[in-house]
C-alpha positions in Angstrom: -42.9 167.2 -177.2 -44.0 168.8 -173.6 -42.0 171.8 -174.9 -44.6 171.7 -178.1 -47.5 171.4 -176.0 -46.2 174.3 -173.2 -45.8 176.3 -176.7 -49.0 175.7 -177.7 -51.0 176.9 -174.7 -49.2 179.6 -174.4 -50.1 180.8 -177.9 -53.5 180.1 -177.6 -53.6 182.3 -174.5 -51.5 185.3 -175.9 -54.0 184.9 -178.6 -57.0 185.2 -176.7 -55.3 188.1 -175.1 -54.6 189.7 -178.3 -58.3 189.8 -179.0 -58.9 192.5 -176.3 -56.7 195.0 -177.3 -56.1 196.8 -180.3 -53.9 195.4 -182.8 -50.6 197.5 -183.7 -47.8 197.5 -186.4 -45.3 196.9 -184.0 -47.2 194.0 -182.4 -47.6 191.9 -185.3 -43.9 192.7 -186.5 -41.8 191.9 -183.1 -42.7 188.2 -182.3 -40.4 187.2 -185.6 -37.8 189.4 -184.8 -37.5 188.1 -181.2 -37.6 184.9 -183.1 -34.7 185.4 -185.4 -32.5 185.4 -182.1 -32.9 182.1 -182.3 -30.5 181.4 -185.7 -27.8 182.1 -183.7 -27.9 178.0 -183.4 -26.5 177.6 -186.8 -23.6 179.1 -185.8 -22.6 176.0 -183.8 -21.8 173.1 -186.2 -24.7 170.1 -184.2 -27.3 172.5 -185.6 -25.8 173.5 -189.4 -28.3 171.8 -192.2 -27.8 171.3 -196.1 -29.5 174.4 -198.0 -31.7 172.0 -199.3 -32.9 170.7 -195.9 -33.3 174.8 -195.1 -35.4 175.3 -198.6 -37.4 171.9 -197.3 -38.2 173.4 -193.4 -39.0 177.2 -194.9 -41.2 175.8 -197.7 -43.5 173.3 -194.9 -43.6 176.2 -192.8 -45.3 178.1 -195.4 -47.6 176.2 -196.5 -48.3 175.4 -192.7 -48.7 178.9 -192.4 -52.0 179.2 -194.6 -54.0 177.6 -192.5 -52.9 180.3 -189.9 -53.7 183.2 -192.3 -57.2 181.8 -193.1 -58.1 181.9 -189.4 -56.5 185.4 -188.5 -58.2 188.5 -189.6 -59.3 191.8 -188.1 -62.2 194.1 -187.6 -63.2 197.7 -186.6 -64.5 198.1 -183.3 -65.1 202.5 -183.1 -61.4 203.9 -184.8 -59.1 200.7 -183.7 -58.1 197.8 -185.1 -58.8 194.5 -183.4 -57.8 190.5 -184.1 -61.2 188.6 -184.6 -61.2 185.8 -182.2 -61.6 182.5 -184.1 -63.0 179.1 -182.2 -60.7 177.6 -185.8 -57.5 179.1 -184.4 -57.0 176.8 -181.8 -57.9 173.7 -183.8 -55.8 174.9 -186.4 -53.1 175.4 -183.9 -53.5 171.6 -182.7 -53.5 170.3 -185.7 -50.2 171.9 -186.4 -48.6 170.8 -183.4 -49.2 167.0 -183.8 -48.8 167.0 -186.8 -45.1 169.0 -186.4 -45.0 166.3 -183.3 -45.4 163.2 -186.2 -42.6 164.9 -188.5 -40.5 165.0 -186.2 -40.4 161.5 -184.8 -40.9 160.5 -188.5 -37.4 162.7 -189.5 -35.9 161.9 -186.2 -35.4 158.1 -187.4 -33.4 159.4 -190.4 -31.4 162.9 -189.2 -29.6 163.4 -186.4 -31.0 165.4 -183.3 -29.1 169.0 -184.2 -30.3 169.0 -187.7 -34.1 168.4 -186.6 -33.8 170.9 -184.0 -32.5 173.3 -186.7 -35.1 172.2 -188.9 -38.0 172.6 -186.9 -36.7 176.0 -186.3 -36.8 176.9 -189.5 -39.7 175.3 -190.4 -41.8 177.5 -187.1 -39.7 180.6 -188.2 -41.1 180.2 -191.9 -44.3 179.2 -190.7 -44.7 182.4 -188.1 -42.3 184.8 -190.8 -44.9 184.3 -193.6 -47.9 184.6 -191.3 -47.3 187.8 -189.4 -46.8 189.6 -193.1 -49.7 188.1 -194.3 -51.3 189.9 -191.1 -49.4 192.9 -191.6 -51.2 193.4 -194.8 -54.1 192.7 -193.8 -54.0 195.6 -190.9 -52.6 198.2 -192.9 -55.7 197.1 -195.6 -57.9 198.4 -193.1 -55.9 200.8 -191.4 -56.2 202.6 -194.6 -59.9 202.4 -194.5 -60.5 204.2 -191.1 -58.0 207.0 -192.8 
């Protein structure tokens, strides 16, 4: 859980950050490639789910991942593209975490500690997957409109 919280500040400060300077293709595309490293796990049998647990952690992390694309969205400031900082992001944020935070102990009573941790990954790998294309759209939307 301290690990969920350490998470969680530092995303709301990288976000913050992210306000200041222009937005990028390659900025919104690497944080899910860096995070695909991390499905190396699933090689090692403690962390191997059922595909129906992995269609049941991608699917939560989508829909968890709305709530993420309503709050993120850009504007024009001269000929760059910059992420609109939204007071709702962190909030939103929050709420995720606890409420990832509940799942978990409430699944941890059930399925064993390697299958939740794969899980989980999946579920924040859907979750950040889904919401960094919806971002990517929305960029290149307006990228075409400066053009």
């Amino acid at each position: 859980m301290l690990m969920f919280i350490f998470m969680a500040s530092v995303m709301i400060v990288i976000r913050s950050r992210a306000s200041k300077k222009p937005a990028s293709t390659k900025k919104i595309i690497l944080p899910p490639l860096f995070m695909s490293t991390g499905a190396l796990m699933f090689l090692f049998p403690y962390f191997q789910v059922s595909w129906w647990q992995v269609l049941e952690a991608i699917s939560v992390g989508v829909v968890f991942s709305v709530l993420l694309i309503i709050t993120s969205n850009f504007e024009i400031k001269g000929r760059e593209i910059y992420l609109k900082p939204s007071k709702a992001f962190i909030f939103v944020l929050l709420f995720l975490l606890v409420l990832r935070i509940c799942l978990k102990i409430y699944l941890g009573q059930d399925i064993s500690v390697g299958e939740t941790s794969g899980m989980f990954y999946l579920l924040a790998f859907g979750m950040l997957f889904t919401w960094r294309i919806a971002m990517l759209i929305k960029f290149l939307k307006l990228k075409q409109t400066i053009a």
